[in-house]
NUTORKE-263566 format. One record per residue (C-alpha): residue in three letters; x, y, z. Coordinates in nm, 2 decimals. Layout:
N
ATOM|ALA|X|Y|Z
...
This chain:
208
ATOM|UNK|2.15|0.98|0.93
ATOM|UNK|1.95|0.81|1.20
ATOM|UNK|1.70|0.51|1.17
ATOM|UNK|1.44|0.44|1.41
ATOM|UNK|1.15|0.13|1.37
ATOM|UNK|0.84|0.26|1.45
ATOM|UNK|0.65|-0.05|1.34
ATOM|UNK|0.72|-0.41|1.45
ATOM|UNK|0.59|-0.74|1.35
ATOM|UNK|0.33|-0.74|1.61
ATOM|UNK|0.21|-0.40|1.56
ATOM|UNK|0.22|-0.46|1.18
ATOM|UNK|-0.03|-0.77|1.21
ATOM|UNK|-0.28|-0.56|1.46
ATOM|UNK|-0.32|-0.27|1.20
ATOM|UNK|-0.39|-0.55|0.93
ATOM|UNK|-0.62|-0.71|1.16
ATOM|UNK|-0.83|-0.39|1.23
ATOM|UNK|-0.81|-0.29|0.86
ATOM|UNK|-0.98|-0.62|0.78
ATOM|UNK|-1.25|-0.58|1.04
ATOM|UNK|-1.31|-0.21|0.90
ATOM|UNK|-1.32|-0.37|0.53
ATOM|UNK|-1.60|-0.62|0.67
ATOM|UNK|-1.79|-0.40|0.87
ATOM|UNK|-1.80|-0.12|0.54
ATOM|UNK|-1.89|-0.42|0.26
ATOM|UNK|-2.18|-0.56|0.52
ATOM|UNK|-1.97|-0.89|0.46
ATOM|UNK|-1.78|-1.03|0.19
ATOM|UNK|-2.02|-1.02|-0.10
ATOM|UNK|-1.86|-0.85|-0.42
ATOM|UNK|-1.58|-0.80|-0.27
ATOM|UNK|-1.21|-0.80|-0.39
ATOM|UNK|-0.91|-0.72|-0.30
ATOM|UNK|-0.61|-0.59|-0.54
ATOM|UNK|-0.26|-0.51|-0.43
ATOM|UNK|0.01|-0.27|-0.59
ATOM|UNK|0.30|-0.47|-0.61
ATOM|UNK|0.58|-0.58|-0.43
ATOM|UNK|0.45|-0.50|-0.10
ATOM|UNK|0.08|-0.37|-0.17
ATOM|UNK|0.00|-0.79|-0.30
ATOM|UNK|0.15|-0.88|-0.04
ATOM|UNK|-0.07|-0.70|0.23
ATOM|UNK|-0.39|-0.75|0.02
ATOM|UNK|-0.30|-1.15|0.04
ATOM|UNK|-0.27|-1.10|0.45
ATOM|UNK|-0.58|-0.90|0.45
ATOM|UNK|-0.74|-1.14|0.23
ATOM|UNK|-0.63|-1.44|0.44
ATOM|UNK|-0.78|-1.29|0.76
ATOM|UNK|-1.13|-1.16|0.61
ATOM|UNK|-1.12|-1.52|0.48
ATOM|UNK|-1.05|-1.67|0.85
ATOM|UNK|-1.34|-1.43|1.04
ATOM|UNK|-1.62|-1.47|0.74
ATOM|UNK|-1.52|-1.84|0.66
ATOM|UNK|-1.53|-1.72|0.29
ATOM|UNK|-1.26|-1.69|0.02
ATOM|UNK|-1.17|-1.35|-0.09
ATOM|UNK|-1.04|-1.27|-0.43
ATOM|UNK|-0.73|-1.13|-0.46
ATOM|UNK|-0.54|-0.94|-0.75
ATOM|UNK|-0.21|-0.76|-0.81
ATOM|UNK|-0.23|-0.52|-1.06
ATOM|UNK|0.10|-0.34|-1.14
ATOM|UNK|0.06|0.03|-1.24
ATOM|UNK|0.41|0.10|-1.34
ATOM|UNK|0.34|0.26|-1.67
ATOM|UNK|0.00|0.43|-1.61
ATOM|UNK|0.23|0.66|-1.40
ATOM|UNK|0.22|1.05|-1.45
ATOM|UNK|0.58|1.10|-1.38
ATOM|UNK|0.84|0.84|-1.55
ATOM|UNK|1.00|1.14|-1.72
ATOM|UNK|1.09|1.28|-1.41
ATOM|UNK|1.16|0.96|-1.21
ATOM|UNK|1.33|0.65|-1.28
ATOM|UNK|1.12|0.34|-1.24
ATOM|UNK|1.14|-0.04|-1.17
ATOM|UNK|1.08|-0.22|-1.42
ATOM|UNK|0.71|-0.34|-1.45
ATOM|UNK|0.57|-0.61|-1.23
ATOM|UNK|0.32|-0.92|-1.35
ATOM|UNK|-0.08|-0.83|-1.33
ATOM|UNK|-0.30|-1.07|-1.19
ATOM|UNK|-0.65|-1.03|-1.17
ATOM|UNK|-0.93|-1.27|-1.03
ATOM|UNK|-1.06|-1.48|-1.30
ATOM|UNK|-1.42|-1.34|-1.11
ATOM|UNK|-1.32|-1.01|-1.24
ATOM|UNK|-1.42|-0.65|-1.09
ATOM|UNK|-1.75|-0.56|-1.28
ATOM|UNK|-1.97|-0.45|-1.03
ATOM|UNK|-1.74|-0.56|-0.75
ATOM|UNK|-1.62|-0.34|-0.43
ATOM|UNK|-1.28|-0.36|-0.51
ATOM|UNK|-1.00|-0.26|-0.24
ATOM|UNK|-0.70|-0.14|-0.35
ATOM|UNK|-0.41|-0.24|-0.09
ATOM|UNK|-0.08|-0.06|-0.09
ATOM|UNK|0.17|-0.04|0.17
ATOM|UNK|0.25|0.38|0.19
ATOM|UNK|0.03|0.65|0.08
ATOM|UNK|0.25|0.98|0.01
ATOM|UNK|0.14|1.18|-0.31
ATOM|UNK|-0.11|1.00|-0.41
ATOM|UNK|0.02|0.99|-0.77
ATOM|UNK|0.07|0.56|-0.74
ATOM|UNK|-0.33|0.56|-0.67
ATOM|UNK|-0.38|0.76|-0.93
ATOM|UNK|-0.22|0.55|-1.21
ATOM|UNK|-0.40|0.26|-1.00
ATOM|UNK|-0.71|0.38|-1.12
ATOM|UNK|-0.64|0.46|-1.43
ATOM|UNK|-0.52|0.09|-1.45
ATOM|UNK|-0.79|-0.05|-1.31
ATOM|UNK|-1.03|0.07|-1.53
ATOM|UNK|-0.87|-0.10|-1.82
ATOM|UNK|-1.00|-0.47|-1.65
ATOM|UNK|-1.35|-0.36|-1.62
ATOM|UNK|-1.59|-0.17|-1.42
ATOM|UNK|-1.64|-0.19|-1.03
ATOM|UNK|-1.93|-0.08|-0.85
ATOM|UNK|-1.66|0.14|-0.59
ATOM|UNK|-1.30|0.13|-0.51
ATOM|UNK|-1.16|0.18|-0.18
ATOM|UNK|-0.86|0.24|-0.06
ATOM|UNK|-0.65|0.04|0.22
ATOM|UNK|-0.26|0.15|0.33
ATOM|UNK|-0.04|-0.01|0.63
ATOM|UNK|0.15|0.39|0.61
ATOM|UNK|-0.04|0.73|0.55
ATOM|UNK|0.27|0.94|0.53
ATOM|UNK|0.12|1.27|0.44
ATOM|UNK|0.24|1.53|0.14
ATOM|UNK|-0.08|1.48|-0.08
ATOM|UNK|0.03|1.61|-0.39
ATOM|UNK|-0.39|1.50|-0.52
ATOM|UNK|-0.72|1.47|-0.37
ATOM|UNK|-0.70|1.12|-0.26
ATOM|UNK|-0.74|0.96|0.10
ATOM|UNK|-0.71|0.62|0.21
ATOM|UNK|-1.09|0.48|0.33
ATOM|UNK|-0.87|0.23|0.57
ATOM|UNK|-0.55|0.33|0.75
ATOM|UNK|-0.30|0.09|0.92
ATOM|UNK|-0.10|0.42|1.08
ATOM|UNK|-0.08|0.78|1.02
ATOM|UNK|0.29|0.86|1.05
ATOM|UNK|0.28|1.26|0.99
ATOM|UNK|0.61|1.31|0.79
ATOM|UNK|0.96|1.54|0.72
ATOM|UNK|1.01|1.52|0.33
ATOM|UNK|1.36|1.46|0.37
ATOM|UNK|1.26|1.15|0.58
ATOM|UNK|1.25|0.79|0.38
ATOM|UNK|1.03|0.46|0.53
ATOM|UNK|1.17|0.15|0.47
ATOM|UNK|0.86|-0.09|0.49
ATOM|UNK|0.96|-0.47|0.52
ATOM|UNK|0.74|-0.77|0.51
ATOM|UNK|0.87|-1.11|0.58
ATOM|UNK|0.77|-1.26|0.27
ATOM|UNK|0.98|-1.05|0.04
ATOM|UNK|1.23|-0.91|0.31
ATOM|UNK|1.25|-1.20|0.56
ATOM|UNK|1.16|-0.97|0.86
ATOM|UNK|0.83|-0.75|0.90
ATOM|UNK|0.91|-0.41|1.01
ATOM|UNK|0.87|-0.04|0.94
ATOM|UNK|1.12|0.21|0.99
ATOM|UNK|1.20|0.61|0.93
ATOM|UNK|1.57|0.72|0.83
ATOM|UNK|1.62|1.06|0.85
ATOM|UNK|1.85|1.20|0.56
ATOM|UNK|1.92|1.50|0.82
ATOM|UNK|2.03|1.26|1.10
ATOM|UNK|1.74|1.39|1.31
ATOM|UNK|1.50|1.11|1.30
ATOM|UNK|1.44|1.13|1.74
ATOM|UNK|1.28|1.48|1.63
ATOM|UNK|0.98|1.36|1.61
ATOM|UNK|0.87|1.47|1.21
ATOM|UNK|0.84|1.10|1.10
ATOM|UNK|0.78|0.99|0.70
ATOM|UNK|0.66|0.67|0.49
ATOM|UNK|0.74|0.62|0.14
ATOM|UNK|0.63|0.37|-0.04
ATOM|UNK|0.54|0.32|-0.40
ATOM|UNK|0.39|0.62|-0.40
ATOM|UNK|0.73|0.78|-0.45
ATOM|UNK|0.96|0.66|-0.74
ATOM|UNK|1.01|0.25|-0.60
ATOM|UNK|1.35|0.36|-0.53
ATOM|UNK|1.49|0.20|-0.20
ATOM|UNK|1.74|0.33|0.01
ATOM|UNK|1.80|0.01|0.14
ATOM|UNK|1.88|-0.34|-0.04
ATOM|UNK|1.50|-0.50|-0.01
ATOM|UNK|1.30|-0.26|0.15
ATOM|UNK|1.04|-0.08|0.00
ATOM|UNK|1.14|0.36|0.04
ATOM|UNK|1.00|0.61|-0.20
ATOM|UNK|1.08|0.96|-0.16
ATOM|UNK|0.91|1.12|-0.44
ATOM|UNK|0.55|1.04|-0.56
């Protein structure tokens, strides 16, 4: 097995920085908008984005976390983690853009159940979809409207995405199962997969 980073702390706060200026630049501002992260580390991006839209607009951005754990398609197939708190802005998300932040796009199946979950806390006028990782493997017809980094993927590969506020470092890396991660086929996991990590802390999902 080999394990290369391919993202560091600086690189990681550029692609958030350019996702937020894409997020303004779409919404003509920051009226109606929200932001709502898939937990762990989806909340925790949408609170960085969030924080920087704030800082270039001068305007406070609601932010959510909206855990999607059993809205998924595939917890008889997959084990799961168990299910994280909800938190919605009290503003709510009828007739608001409303971003959904997560840290790796694979399947698409985690977007999916976002969705689903999203429309039992009301009705926005368009949702949008922000990920630091495009991995690749879309399993459904579902694309990410802002993109930290396409990392074009081996399945047997894993991503460990790290972000200092859960992990105590910010950092993305691939670790091939095969032990050929210098061959250039790199993956991302995230939640899109089955939450399971292969390492203690970081966020990996091989699956969804």
């Amino acid at each position: 097995m080999g394990t290369r980073t391919v993202l560091e702390r600086a690189e990681i706060s550029r692609a958030l920085t350019r996702i937020s200026h894409e997020i303004i630049e779409a919404n003509k501002g920051v009226d109606g908008l929200v932001l709502v992260g898939i937990p762990t580390r989806g909340s925790l991006l949408a609170r960085r984005i969030g924080d920087i839209i704030s800082r270039i607009e001068g305007r406070e951005v609601p932010v959510g976390s909206l855990d999607v754990t059993m809205y998924r398609d595939d917890l008889a197939q997959h084990p799961t983690r168990a299910p994280q708190p909800t938190d919605m802005p009290a503003s709510g998300i009828d007739g608001a853009t409303v971003v959904l932040v997560d840290d790796v796009l694979y399947s698409g199946r985690t977007v999916r159940a976002a969705l689903d979950a999203l429309n039992d806390h009301g009705r926005p006028q368009a949702v949008r979809l922000a990920a630091l990782i495009d991995r690749g493997h879309r399993e459904l017809p579902i694309r990410a409207d802002y993109i930290g980094k396409n990392l074009p993927s081996a399945k047997h590969e894993r991503i460990a995405v790290r972000l200092e506020e859960h992990d105590g470092a910010d950092e993305v890396t691939i670790t091939s199962e095969h032990g050929d991660a210098g061959d250039g086929r790199r993956s991302t996991s995230a939640h899109d997969d089955a939450h399971a990590s292969a390492e203690p802390g970081a966020s990996t999902e091989p699956i969804a």
